[in-house]
C-alpha positions in Angstrom: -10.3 -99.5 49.9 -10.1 -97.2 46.8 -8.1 -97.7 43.6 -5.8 -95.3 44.7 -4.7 -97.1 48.0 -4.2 -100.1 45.8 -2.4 -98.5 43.2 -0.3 -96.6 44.3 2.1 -98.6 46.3 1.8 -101.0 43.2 3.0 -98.2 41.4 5.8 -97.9 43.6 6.5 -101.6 43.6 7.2 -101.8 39.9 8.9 -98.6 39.6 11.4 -99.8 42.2 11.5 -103.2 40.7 12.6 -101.2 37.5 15.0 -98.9 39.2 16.6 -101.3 41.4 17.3 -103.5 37.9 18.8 -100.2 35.9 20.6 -99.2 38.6 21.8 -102.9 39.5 23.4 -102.6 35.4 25.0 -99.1 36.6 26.8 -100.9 39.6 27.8 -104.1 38.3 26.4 -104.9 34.9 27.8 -102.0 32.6 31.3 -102.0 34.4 31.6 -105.5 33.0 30.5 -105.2 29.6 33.0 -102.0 29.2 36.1 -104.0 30.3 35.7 -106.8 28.3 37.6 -107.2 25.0 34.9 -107.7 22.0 34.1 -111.4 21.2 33.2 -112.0 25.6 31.2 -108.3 25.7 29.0 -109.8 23.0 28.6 -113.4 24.6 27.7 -111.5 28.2 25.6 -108.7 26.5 23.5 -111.2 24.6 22.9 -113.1 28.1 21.9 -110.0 30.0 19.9 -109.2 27.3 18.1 -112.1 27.5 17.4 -111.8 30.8 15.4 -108.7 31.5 12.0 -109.7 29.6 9.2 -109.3 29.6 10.1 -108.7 33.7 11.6 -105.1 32.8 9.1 -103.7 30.3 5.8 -104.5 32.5 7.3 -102.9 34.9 8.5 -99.7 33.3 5.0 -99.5 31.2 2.9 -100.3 34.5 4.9 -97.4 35.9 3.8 -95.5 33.1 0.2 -96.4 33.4 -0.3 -96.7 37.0 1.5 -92.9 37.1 -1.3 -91.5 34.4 -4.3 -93.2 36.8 -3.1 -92.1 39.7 -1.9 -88.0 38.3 -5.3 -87.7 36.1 -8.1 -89.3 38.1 -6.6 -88.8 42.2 -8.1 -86.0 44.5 -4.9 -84.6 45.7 -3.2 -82.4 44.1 0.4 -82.1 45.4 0.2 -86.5 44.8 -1.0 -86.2 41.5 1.4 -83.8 40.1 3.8 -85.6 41.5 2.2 -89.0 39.6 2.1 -86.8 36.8 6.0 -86.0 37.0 6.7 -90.2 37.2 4.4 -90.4 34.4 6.9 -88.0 32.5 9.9 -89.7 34.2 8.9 -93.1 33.0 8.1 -92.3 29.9 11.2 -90.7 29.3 12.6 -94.2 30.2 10.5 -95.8 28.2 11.2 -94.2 24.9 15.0 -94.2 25.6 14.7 -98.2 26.5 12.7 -98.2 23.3 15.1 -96.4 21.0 18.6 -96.6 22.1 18.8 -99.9 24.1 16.6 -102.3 22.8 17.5 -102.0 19.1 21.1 -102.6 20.5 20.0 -105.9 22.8 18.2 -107.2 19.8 21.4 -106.9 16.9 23.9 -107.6 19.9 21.8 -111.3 19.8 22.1 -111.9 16.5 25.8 -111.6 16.1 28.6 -114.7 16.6 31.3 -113.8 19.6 33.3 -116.0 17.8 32.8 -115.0 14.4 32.4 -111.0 14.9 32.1 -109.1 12.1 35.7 -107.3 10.6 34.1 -104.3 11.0 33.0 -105.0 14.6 35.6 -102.1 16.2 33.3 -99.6 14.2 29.9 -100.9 14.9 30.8 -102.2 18.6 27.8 -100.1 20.5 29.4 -99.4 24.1 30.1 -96.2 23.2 26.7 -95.1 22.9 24.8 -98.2 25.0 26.5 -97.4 27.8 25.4 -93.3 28.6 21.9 -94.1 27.4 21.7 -96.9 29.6 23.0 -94.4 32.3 20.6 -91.9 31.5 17.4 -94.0 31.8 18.7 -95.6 35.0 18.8 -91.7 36.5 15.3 -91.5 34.8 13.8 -94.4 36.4 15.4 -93.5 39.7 14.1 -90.4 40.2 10.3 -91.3 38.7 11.2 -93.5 41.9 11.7 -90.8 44.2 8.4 -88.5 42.8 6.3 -91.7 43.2 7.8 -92.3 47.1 6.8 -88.4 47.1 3.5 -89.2 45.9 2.7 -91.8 48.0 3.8 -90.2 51.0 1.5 -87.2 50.0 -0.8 -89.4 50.4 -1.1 -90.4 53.9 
């Protein structure tokens, strides 16, 4: 069996893993945490924020890596520009994860729900949280689809 017929369904597997999570916050997750008044949106965001490591970011970076394998070292070329466009897609993800919604899950930990901070109107993050989380869920979704694309070019 070569690396490539155990990789790339494992590359699949953890990409979907990851999308089905981002997407799951889309459909349920981030409707919640909008409609709740301040002090409960930080009590819930602090517990979903909680719950997504490290589960979440092997995924997304084994994505990543199994994506750069399989688009730099495979023999097909329609598969591996498609690994190549994951790679992208994931990484894209990754760096939005990075910089936009993990600083946020971390401070979001830090602060009381029942002691919020006067100020807490101005600082409270939904307003930008929310569409960066909706753009890396569309990211991770459709590195989904080009590594379904992949590994169907493959057989």
């Amino acid at each position: 069996m070569t690396v490539t017929a155990l990789l790339a369904p494992l590359v699949v597997l953890l990409n979907g893993l990851a999308a089905g999570v981002l997407l799951g916050t889309q459909l349920g997750g981030w409707p919640l945490l909008a409609s709740l008044p301040p002090d409960r949106y930080v009590h819930a965001h602090a517990f979903f924020a909680t719950r997504y490591d490290p589960a979440m970011p092997i995924c997304l970076l084994g994505t990543l890596a199994g994506d750069l394998v399989l688009g730099l070292g495979g023999s097909q070329t329609p598969a591996r520009v498609l690994c190549l466009a994951a790679a992208l897609l994931a990484a894209a993800t990754v760096a939005i994860s990075i910089t936009k919604n993990v600083p946020v899950n971390r401070w979001i930990r830090t602060i009381d729900p029942d002691n919020l901070p006067e100020n807490f109107a101005d600082l409270d993050p939904r307003g930008s949280w929310g569409p960066w989380n909706r753009r890396r869920s569309l990211l991770a979704v459709l590195a989904l689809a080009a590594n379904c694309a992949a590994l169907s070019a493959l057989l």
